[in-house]
C-alpha positions, 0 to 999 in steps of 0.5 A, a space after each residue: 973121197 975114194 970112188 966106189 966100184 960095184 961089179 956084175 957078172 953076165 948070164 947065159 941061160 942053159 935051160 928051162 928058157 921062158 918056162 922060167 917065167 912059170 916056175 921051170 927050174 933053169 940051170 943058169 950060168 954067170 959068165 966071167 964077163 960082166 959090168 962094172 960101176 965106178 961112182 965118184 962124188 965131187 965137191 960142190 963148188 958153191 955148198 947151199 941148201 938149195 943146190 940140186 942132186 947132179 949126176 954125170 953119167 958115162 956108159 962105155 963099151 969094152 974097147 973103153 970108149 964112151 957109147 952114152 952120156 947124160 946129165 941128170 939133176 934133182 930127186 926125179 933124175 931130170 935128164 938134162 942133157 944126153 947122147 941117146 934119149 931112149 937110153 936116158 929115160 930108161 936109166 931115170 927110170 931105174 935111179 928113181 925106183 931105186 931112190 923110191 926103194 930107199 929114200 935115202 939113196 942120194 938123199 944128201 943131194 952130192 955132185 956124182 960122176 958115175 962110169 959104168 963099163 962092159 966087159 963084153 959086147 953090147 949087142 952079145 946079149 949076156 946082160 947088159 940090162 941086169 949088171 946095170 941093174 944089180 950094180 945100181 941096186 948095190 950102189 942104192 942098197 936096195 933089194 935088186 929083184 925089187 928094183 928089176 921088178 920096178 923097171 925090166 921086169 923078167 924072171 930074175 934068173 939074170 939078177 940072181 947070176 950077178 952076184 953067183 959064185 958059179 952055176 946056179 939052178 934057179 926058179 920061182 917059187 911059191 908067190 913068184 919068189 926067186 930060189 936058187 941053190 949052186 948046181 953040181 955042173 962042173 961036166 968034164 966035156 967042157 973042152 968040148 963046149 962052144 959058145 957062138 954068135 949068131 950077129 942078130 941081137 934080140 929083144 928078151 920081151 919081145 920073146 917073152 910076149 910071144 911065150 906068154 901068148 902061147 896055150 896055157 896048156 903048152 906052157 903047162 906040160 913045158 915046165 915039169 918037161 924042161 925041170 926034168 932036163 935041168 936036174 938030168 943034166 945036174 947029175 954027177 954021172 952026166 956024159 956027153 952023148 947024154 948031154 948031147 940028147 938031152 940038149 936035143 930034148 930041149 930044143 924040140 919042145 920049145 921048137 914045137 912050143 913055139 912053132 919056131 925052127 931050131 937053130 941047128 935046123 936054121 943054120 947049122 943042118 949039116 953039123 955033127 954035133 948038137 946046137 942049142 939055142 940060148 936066151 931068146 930064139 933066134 939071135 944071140 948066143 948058142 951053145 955047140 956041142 961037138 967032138 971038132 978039134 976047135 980049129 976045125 969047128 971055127 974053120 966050119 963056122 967062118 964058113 958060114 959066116 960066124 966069126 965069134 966063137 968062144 970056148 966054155 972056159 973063156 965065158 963060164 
């Protein structure tokens, strides 16, 4: 039997970050990077009506070497083994609301290998979690906000990405349902658009606890404030110095939401350009906008020492 293949794209989240979670409309972009899921099915080598699911799993990185393994067996996905028992809890878990979702994932009790493999870092934070989780919701055919609601959690904008053509503007709408529609974010200043590391991986629920201790009045002026700078930057007439004002917009309402520094503020206070800070604050990704020739722009960084430094087109 030919092995089935499920793929996934990462995310990165331009706007609206945390006021996601109470509505804000978010422009959201899939990268070219992703995950995949190879699921191979093996005869068993002794067929009878007792002998248990078995399923082999190997994770690996994007140099293609393996970073986790686990056996699992049964309905309930017992971890019978595995490289890292945190990892294989967490993945028992997700089988198992998946095989909750729909009874009949699984059901006919096969012997599976299943490779999952990222195409980016682990530890870059562009969804290592939500691939896995919209790859493993296809494989189960199941709802994949259900089977993120069941096990992650979050508002969803990362799931919705997986399976996008392009940019998105996402949201939650009435009864926290997802709704998203294509953006018109295709900005001729591309060229101009950087995306770079800043090495310090960071926890999405550790920072959205922190957004959700905020004042309900703070996180109430937050969303129509960030929707307004989503549907601004979604306009055809955009030009980059408005770009550039309207990231710095962004930045300072969080900042001051948070009581937290921007990431220009933090590392960059002599750059001049604008820096904007992606996903959760204070590790991962930013976004720099500058009119550096791009060898410039990565001589300055690797300066101070950031080294992963990668233009709009190679991600988006």
């Amino acid at each position: 039997m030919n092995p089935e293949r499920f793929f996934s794209k990462g995310k990165l989240l331009l706007t609206g970050e945390y006021a996601v979670l109470d509505g804000a409309s978010a422009l959201a972009l899939p990268t070219r990077m992703g995950q995949s899921l190879e699921v191979e099915t093996f005869p068993m080598a002794e067929p009878s009506p007792t002998r248990r699911l078995s399923v082999r799993w190997e994770s690996l990185d994007v140099e293609g070497l393996p970073w986790f393994s686990a056996d699992f067996a049964g309905r309930d996905f017992a971890v019978e083994q595995s490289t890292d028992a945190e990892v294989a809890l967490r993945l028992q878990q997700i089988l198992c609301a998946a095989a909750e979702l729909n009874p009949a994932f699984l059901s006919d009790a096969p012997c599976l290998g299943v490779t999952a493999q990222l195409d980016f870092p682990r530890l870059w934070g562009l969804g290592t979690s939500s691939t896995l989780i919209a790859n493993v919701a296809r494989w189960a055919g199941v709802d994949p906000f259900a089977l993120l609601a069941r096990t992650f959690g979050g508002s969803g904008y990362d799931i919705a990405c997986a399976s996008a053509g392009g940019p998105i503007v996402y949201r939650l709408g009435a009864g926290g349902m997802p709704e998203w529609e294509p953006a018109a974010w295709n900005p001729p200043f591309a060229p101009l658009l950087y995306f770079v590391y800043l090495g310090r991986k960071q926890d999405s629920r550790a920072g959205i606890a922190r957004y959700r201790a905020l004042a309900p009045d703070v996180r109430e002026r937050l969303v129509p404030a960030l929707s307004g700078i989503t549907e601004q930057l979604c306009r055809p007439s955009l030009d980059f110095e408005t770009f550039c004002e309207l990231l710095t917009a962004h930045e300072n309402y969080l900042s001051e939401a948070l009581g937290l520094p921007r990431a220009q503020t933090e590392h960059f206070p002599d750059f001049p350009g604008t820096v904007k800070s992606l996903g959760a604050w204070g590790g991962d990704f930013v976004l720099m906008a500058s009119a550096w020739e791009g060898e410039r722009l990565r001589r300055y960084l690797r300066e101070k020492g950031f080294g992963t430094v990668l233009g709009y087109g190679a991600v988006v």
